[in-house]
N, C-alpha and C positions, 0 to 999 in steps of 0.2 A: 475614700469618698464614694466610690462606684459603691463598695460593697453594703455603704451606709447607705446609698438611694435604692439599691435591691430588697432592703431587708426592710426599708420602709413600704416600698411600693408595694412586697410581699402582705407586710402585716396591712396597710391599706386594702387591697383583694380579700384577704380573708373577713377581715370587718364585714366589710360591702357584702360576701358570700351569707355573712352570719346574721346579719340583718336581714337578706333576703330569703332565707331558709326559713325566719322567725316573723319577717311579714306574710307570705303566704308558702308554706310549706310543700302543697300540690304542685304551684306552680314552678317552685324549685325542681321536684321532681320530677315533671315534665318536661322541662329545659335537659336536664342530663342525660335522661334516659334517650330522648331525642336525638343530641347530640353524638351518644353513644352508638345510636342507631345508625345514622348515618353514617358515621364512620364506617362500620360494620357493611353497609353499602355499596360503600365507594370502594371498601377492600374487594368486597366481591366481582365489583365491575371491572376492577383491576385484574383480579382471574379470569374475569372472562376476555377480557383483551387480550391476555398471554394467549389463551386457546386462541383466540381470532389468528392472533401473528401467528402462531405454530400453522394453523391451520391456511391460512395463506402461501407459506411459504412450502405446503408441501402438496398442493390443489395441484399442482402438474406432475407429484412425483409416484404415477398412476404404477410405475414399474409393467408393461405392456399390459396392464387390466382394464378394467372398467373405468369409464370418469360418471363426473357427474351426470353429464348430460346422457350416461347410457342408464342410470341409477335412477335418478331421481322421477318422482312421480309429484309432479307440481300437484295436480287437482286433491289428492290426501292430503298432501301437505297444505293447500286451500283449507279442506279441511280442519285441520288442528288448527289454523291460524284463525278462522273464526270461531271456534270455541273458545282458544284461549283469549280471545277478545272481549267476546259475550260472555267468560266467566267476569274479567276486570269490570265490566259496569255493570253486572251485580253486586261485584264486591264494592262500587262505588254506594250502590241503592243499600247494601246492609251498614256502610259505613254510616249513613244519613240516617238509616231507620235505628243505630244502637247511640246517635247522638240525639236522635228528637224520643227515644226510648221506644219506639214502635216496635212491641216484641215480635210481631206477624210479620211485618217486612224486614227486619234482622233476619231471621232465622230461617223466612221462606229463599231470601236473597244469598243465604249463606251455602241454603241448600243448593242454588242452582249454581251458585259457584263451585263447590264442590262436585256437583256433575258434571257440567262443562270440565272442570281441571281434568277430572278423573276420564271423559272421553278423550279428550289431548294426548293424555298419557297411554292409554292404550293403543291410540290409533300412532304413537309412536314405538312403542314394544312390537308392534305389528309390521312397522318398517323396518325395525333391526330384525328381528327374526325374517321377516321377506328377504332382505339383504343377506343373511346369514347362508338363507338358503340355495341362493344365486350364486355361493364359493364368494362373497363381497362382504367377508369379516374383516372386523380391525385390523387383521393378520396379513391382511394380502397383500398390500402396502400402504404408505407413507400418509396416501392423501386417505385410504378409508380410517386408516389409525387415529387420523387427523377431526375428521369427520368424526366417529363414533365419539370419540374424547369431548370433543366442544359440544355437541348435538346429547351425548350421553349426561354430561354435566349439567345444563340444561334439564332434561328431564330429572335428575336426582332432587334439584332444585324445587321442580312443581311437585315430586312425591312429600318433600319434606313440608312443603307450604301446605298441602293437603291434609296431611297430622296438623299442622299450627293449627288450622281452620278448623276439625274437629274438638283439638282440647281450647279454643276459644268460644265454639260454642256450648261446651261442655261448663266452663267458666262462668259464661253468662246465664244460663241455666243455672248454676247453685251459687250465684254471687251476686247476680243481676249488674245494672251497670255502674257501677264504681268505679272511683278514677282510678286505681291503677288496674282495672279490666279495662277501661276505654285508653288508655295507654299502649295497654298489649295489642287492643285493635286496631288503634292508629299503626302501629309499626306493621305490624300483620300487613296494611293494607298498602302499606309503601313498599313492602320487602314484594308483595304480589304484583302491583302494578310496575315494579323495577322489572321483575322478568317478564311481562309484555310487552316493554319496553324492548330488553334484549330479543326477544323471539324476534321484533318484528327486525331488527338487524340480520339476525339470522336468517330468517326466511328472504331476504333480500338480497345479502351479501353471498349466502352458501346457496340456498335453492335458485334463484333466481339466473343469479351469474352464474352457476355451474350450469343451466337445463342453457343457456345461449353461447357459452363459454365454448 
């Protein structure tokens, strides 16, 4: 009897799925893709949680070197934290200008996302190589291993968002905006504004508490 209300409720779902694929198809495909996305999301913030806990549990274990609060330079770190802020609400303004189709505000908003990202990211290469230089590698212990690892992951994150950013607007440029290129740039803009999200964790949780810690 179970198995006979499974196997109806199943072919009931699919009905319902094949109706809805055959009433409006786009929006079919924007419900999954969505969906799919998120996931994809949550996975990620799920990684960044393990780094947080690693990275917590090893904040004091300095092995007699440096800690945070002899490392860290809050005002750069200021720094990045307002770029990569002022990149997120441009990427908010080109999200608005590729749904109202305003090719000048897409593209100019894209553009300065992309510089902002791109200043963040160097003005972090610039702190591991400072740090590098100081004998304050991943190597030296626990808490910088800890530190490079979550803070490294992080940036690998905004280099790869910076390619997305490029071949969407490359996209847009020889496709213009189509639903599954505004698709790609919905997610684009969640997956970007997810890691402003995490930054400003980080810069609160690791700079902050470490520079008074």
């Amino acid at each position: 009897m179970n198995a006979a209300s499974t196997m109806t409720t199943a072919a009931v779902s699919g009905k319902e799925k094949t109706h809805l694929e055959a009433a409006d198809p786009a929006a079919f495909k924007r419900i999954v893709v969505g969906y799919g996305f998120w996931i994809f999301l949550i996975s990620d913030i799920i990684l960044f949680a393990a780094f947080f806990a690693t990275y917590a549990v090893q904040t004091d274990s300095t092995a007699g070197g440096p800690s945070g609060r002899d490392l860290f330079e809050i005002r750069n770190v200021a720094i990045e934290t307002a770029c990569l802020l002022a990149s997120s609400f441009f990427c908010g303004l080109a999200a608005i200008g590729a749904k109202a189709k305003i090719g000048r505000l897409f593209h100019l908003s894209m553009a300065m996302t992309f510089v902002l990202g791109s200043a963040f990211l160097a003005l972090e290469i610039r702190e591991f190589a400072d740090l590098v230089a100081q004998s304050a590698g991943p190597s030296r212990s626990g808490f910088l291993s800890a530190f490079f690892a979550l803070i490294g992951c992080h940036g690998l994150h905004v280099a790869a968002g910076l390619l997305w950013l490029l071949t969407m607007m490359a996209q847009v440029a020889a496709k213009g905006y189509r639903d599954d290129v505004l698709r790609r740039l919905l997610c684009f803009s969640l997956f970007w504004h997810t890691l402003d999200i995490v930054w400003v964790a980080l810069f609160s949780l690791v700079y902050l508490v470490g520079v008074v810690s």
